[in-house]
Phi, psi and omega in degrees: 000159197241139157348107174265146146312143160334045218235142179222080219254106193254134186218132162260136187215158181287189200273321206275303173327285186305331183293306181321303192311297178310302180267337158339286194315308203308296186306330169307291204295319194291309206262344178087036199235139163276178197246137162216128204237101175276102150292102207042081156056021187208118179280120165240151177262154174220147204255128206285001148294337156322123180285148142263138160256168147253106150222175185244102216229121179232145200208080182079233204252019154282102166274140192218086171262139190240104157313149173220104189229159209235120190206143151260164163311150183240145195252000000 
């Protein structure tokens, strides 16, 4: 099995995208199912065992909310 690399990748999506994006996940999370999602060019699976967080991140006159969800790999 090969290594994934390190990565740390922010994709900006329109509003029609991100609504798509969105309720796919939504339909995941309803059903207990996992989720898969291409990001920059690279496809993830998220695993219906993943924890989701919400955070809130303020920096000046920035504000920022992130969904997160945290899973480790199984080897």
């Amino acid at each position: 099995m090969t290594n994934k690399k390190d990565r740390d990748i922010e994709k900006t999506y329109s509003i029609s995208e991100a609504v798509s994006k969105l309720r796919r996940l939504a339909d995941c999370l309803e059903k207990d199912r996992p989720f898969e999602i291409q990001i920059a060019g690279e496809r993830i699976y998220v695993p219906a065992r993943a924890v989701l967080s919400i955070e809130h991140e303020r920096e000046g006159d920035i504000e920022e909310v992130e969904f997160q969800f945290k899973w480790k790999r199984v080897k």
